[in-house]
OpenMM code with the backbone's topology and positions (N, CA, C; nanometers):
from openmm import Vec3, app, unit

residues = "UNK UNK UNK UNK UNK UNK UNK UNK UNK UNK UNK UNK UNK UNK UNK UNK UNK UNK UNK UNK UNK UNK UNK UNK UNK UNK UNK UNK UNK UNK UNK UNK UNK UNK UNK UNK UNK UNK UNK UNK UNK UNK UNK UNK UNK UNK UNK UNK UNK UNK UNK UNK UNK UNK UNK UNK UNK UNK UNK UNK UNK UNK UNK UNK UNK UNK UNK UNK UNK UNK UNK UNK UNK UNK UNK UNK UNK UNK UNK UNK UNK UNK UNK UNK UNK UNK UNK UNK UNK UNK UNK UNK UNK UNK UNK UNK UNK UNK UNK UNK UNK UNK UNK UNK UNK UNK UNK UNK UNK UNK UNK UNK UNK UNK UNK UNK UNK UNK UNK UNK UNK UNK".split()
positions = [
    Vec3(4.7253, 8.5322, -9.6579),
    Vec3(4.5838, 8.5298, -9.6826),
    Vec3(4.5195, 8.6402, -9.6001),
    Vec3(4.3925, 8.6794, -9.6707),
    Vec3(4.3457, 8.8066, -9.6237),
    Vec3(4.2436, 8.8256, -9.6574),
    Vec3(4.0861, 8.8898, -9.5836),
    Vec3(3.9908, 8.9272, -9.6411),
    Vec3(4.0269, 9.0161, -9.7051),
    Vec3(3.8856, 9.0642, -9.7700),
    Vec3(3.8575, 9.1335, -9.9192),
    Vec3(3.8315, 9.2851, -9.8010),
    Vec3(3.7446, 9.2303, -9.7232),
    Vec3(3.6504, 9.3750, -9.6364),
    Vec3(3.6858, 9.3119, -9.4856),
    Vec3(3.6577, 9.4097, -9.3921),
    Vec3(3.6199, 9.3667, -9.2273),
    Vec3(3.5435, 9.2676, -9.2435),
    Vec3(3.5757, 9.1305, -9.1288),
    Vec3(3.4809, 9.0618, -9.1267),
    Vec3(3.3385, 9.0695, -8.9718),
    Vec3(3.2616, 9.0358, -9.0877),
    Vec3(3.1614, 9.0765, -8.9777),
    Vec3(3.0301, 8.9046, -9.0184),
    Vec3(3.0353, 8.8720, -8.8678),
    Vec3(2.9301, 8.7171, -8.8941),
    Vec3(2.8379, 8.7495, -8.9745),
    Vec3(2.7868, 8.6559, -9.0655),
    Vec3(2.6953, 8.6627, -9.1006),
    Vec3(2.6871, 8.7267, -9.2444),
    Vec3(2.8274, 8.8286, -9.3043),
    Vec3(2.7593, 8.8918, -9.4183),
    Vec3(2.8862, 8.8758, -9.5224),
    Vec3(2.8592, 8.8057, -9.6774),
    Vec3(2.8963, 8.7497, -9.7228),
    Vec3(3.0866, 8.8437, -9.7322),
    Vec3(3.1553, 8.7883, -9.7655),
    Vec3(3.3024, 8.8299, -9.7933),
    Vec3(3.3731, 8.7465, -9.8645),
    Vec3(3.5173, 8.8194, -9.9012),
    Vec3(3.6107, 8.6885, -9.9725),
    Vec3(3.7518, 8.7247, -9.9417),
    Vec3(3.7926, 8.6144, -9.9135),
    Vec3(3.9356, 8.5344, -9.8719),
    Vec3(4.0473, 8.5744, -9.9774),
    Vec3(4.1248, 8.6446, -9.9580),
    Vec3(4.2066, 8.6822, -10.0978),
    Vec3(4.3616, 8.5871, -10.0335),
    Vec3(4.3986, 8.4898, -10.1355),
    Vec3(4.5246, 8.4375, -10.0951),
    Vec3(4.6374, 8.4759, -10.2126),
    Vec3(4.7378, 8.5744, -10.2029),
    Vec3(4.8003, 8.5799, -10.2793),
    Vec3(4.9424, 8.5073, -10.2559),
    Vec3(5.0477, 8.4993, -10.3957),
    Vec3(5.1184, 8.4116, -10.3457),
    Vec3(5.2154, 8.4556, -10.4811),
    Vec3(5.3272, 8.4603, -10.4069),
    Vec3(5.4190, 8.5676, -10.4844),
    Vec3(5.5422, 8.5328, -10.5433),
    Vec3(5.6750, 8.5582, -10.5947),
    Vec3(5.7583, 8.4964, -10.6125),
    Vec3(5.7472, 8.3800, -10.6660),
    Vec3(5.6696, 8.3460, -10.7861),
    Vec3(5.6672, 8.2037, -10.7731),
    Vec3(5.7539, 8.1356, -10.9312),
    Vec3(5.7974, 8.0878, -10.9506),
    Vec3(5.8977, 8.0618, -11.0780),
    Vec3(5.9356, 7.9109, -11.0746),
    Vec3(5.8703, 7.8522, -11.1618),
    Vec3(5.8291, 7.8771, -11.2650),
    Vec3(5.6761, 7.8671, -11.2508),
    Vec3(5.6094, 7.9319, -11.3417),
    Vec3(5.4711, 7.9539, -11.3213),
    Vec3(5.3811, 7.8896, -11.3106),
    Vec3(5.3943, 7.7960, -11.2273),
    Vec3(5.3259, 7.6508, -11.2042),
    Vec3(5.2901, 7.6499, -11.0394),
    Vec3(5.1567, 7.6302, -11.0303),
    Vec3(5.1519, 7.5865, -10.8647),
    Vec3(5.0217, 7.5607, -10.8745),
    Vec3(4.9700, 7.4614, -10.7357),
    Vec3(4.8172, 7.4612, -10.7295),
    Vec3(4.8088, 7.5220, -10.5880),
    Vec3(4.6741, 7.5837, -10.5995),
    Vec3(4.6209, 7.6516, -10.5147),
    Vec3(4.4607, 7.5694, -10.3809),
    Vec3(4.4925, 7.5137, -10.3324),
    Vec3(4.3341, 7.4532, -10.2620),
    Vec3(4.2877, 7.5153, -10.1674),
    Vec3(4.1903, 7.5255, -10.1302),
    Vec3(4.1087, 7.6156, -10.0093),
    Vec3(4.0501, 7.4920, -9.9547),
    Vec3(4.0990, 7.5046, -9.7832),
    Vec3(4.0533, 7.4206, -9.7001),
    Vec3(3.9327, 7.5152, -9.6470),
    Vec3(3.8155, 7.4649, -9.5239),
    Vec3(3.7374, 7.5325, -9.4592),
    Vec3(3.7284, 7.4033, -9.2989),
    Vec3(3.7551, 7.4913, -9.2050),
    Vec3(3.7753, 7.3585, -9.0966),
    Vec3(3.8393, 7.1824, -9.1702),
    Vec3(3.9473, 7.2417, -9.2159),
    Vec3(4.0465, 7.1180, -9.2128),
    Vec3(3.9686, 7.0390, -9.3461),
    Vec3(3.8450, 7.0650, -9.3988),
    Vec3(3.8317, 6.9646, -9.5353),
    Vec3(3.8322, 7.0855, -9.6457),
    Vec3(3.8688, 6.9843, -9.7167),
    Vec3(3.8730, 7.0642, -9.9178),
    Vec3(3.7747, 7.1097, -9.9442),
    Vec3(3.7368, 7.2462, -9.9899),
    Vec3(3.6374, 7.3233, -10.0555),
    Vec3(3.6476, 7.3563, -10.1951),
    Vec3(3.5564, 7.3535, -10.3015),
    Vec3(3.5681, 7.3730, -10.4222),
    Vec3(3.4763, 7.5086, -10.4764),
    Vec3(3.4465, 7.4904, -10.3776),
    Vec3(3.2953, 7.6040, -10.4519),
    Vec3(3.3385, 7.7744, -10.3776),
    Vec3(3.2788, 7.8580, -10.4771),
    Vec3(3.3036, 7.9517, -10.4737),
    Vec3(3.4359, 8.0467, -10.5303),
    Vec3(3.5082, 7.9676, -10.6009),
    Vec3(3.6913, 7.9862, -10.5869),
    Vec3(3.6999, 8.0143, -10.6938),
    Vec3(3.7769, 8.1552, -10.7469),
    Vec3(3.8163, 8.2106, -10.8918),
    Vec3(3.9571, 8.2081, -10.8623),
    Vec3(4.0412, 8.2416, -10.9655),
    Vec3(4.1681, 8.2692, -10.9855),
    Vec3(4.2132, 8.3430, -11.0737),
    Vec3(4.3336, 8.4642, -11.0766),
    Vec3(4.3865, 8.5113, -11.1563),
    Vec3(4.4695, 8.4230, -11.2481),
    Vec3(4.5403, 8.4662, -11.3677),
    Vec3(4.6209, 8.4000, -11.4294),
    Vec3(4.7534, 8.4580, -11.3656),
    Vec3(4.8270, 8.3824, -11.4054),
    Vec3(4.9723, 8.4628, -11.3264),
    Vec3(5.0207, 8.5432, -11.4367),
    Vec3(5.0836, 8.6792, -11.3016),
    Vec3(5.0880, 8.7840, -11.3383),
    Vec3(5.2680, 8.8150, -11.3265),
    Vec3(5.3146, 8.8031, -11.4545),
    Vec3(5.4672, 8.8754, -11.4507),
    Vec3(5.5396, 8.9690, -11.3833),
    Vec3(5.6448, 8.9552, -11.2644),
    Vec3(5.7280, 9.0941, -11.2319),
    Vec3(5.8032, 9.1010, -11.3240),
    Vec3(5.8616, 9.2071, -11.2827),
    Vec3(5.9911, 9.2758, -11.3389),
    Vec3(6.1408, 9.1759, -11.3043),
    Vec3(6.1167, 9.0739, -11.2068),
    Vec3(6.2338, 9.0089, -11.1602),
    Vec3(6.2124, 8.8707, -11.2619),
    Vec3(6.1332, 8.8723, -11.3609),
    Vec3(6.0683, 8.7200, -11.3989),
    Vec3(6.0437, 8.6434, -11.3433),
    Vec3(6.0016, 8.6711, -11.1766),
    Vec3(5.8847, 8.5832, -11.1207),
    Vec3(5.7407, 8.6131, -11.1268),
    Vec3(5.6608, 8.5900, -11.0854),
    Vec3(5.5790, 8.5845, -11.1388),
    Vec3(5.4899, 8.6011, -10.9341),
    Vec3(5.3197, 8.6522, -10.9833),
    Vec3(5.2703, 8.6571, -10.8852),
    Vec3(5.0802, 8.5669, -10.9163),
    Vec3(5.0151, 8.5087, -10.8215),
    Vec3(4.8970, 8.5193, -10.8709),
    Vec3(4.7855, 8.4556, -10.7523),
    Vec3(4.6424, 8.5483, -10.7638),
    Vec3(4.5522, 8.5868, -10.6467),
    Vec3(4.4838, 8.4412, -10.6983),
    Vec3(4.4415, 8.4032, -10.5696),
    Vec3(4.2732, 8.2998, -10.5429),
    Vec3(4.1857, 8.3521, -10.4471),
    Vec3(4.0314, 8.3445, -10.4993),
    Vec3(3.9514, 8.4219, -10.3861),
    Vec3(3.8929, 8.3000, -10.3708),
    Vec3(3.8035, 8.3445, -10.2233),
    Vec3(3.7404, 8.2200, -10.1812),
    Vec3(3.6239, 8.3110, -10.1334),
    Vec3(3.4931, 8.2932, -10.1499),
    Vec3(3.4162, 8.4090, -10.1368),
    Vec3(3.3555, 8.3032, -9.9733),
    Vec3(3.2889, 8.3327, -9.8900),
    Vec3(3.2345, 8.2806, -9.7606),
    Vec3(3.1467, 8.3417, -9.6960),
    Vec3(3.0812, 8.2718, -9.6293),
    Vec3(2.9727, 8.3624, -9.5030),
    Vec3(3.0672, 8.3433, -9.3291),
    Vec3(3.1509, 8.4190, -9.2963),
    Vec3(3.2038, 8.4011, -9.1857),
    Vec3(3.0857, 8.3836, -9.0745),
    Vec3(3.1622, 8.2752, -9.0200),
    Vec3(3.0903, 8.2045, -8.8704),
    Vec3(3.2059, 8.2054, -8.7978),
    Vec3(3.1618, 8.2192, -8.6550),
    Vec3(3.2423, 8.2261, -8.5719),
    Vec3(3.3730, 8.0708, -8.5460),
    Vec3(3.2686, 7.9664, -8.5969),
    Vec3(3.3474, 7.8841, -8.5273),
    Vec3(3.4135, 7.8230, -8.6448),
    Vec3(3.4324, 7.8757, -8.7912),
    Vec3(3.5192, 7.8578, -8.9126),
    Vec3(3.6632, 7.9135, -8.9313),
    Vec3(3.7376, 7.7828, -8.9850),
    Vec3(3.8943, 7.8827, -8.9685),
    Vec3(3.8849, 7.7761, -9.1761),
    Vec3(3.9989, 7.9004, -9.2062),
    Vec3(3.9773, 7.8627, -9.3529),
    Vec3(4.1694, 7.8328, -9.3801),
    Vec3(4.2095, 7.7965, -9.4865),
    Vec3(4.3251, 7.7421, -9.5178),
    Vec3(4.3340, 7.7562, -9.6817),
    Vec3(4.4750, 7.8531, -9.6845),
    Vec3(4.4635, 7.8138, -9.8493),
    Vec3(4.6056, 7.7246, -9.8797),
    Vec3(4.6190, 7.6516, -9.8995),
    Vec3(4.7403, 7.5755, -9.9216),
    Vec3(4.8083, 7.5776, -10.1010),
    Vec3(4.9049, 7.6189, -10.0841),
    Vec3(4.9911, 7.6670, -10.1926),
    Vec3(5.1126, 7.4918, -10.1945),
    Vec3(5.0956, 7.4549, -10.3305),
    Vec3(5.1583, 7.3646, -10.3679),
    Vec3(5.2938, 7.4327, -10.5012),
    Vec3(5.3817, 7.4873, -10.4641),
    Vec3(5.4999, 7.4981, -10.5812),
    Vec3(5.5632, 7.3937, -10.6738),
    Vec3(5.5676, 7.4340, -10.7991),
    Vec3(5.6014, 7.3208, -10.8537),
    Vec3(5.7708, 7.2716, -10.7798),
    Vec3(5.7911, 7.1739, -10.7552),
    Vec3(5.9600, 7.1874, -10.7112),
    Vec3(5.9569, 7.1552, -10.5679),
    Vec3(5.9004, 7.1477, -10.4869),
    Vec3(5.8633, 7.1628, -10.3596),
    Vec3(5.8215, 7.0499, -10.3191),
    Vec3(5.8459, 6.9498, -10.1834),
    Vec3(5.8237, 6.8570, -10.1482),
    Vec3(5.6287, 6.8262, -10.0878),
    Vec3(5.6964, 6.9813, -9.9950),
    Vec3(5.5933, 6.9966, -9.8774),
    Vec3(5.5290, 7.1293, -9.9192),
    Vec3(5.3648, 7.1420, -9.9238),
    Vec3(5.3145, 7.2235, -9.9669),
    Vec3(5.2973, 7.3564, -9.8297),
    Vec3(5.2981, 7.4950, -9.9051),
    Vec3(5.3025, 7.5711, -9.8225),
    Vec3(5.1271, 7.6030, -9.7473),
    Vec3(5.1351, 7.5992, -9.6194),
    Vec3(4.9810, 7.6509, -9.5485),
    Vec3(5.0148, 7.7842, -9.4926),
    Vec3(4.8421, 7.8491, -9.5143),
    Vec3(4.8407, 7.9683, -9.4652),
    Vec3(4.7039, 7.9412, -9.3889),
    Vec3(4.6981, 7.9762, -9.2713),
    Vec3(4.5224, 7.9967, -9.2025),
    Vec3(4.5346, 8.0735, -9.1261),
    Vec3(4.4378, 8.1255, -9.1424),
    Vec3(4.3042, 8.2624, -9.0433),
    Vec3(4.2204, 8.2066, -9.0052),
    Vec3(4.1803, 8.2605, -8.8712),
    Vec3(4.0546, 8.2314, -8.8079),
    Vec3(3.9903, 8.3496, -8.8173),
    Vec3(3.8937, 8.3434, -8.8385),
    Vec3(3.8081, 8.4667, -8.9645),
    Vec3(3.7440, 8.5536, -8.8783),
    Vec3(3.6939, 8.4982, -8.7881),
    Vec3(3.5811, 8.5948, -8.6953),
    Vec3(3.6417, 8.6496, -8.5506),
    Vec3(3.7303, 8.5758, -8.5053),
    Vec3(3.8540, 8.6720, -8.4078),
    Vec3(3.9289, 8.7491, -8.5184),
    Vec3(3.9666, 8.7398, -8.6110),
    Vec3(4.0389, 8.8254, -8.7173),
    Vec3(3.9858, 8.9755, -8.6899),
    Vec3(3.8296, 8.9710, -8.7559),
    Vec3(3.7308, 9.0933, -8.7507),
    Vec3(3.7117, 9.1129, -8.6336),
    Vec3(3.6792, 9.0698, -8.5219),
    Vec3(3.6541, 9.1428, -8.3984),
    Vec3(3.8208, 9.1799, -8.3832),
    Vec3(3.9333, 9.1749, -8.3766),
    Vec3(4.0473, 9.2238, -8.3291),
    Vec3(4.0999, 9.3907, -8.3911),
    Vec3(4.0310, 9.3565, -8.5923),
    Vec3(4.0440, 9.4854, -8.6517),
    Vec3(3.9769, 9.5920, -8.6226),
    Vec3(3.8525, 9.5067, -8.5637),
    Vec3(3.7018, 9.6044, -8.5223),
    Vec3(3.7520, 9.6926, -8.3982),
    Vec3(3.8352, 9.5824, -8.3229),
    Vec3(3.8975, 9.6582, -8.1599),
    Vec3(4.0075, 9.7866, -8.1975),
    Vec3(4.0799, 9.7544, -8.2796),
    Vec3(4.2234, 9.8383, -8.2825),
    Vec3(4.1258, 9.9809, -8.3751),
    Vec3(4.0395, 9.9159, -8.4457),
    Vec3(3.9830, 10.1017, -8.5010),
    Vec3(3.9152, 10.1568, -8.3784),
    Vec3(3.8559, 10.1134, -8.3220),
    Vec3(3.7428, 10.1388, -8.1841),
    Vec3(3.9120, 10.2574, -8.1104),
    Vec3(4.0153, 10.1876, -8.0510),
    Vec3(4.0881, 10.2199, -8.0382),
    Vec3(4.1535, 10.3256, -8.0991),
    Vec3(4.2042, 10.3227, -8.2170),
    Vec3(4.2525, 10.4412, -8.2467),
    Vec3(4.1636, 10.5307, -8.3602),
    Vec3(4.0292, 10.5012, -8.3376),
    Vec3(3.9390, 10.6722, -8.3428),
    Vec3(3.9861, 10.7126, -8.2143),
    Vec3(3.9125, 10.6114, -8.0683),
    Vec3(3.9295, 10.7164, -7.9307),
    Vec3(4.0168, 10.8136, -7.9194),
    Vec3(4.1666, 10.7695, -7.9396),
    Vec3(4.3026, 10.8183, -7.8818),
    Vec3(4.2578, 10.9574, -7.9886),
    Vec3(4.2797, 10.9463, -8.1410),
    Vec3(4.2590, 11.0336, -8.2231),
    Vec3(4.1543, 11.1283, -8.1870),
    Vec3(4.0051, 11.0999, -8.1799),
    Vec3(3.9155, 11.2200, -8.1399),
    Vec3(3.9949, 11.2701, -8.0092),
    Vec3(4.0522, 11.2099, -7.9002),
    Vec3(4.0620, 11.3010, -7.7768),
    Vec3(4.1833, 11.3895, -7.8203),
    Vec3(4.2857, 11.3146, -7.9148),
    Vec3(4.3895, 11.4224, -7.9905),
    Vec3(4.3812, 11.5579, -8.0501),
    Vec3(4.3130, 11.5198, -8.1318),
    Vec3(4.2316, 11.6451, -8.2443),
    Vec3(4.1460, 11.7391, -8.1871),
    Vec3(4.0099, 11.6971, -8.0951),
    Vec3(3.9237, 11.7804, -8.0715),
    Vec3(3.8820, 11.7623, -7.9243),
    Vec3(3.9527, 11.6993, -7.8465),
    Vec3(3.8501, 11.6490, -7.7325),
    Vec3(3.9175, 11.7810, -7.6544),
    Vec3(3.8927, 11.7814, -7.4832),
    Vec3(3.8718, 11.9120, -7.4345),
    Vec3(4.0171, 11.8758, -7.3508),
    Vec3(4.1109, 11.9636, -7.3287),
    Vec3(4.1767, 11.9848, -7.2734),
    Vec3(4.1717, 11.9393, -7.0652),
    Vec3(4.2844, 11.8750, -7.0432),
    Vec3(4.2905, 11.8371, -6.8823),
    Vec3(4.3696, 11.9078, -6.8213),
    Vec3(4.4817, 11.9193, -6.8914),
    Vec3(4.5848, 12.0576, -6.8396),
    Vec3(4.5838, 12.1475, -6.8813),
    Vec3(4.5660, 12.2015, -6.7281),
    Vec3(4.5835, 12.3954, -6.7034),
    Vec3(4.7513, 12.4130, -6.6722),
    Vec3(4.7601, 12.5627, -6.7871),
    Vec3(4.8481, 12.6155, -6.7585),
    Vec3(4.9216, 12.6686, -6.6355),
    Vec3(5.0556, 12.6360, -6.5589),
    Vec3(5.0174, 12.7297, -6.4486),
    Vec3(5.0548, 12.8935, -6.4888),
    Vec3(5.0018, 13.0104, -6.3855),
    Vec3(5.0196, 13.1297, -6.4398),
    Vec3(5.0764, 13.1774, -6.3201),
] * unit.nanometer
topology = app.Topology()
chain = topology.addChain("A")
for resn in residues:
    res = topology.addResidue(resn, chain)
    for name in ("N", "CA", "C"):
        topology.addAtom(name, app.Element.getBySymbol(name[0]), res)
């Protein structure tokens, strides 16, 4: 599971849960939000054929990230006892992606263009 965009509080986004390999083309898909069932907001692809004759297929969950929301998409296979969970905590998610770009612009601008610390000796 994965946002759509960076998350940032407050401004709307969506939850992309994809789920792959799946044969035979049967499964249910539910979106938790802090541990209860959510219905609203939620589209789905139809499943989509590989080349291996399994099969693949997306659920979005569109949301307003808050800090103190963790979301869950739980994948039920047909065949399968115990259903598979996936969760993110949405708003440490975005501040961590927000950190590592902050990060590697710095390193990069001082790479590319920033001013030199070592002198040659002559």
């Amino acid at each position: 599971m994965f946002p759509k965009s960076s998350v940032i509080p407050g401004i709307p986004n969506t939850l992309i849960c994809h789920v792959d390999n799946i044969f035979p083309p049967v499964i249910n898909i539910t979106w938790f939000r802090n541990g209860r069932f959510t219905a609203e907001g939620i589209t789905e692809t139809t499943f989509y054929p590989k080349s291996d004759h399994s099969f693949r297929k997306f659920s979005y969950l569109t949301f307003l990230p808050s800090a103190d929301d963790f979301y869950d998409c739980r994948v039920e296979p047909w065949g399968l006892d115990v259903p598979l969970l996936t969760e993110t905590v949405v708003c440490p998610l975005g501040l961590a992606m927000g950190l590592v770009g902050i990060v590697v612009g710095t390193v990069r601008g001082r790479h590319l263009g920033g001013p030199s610390r070592h002198r040659r000796a002559t």
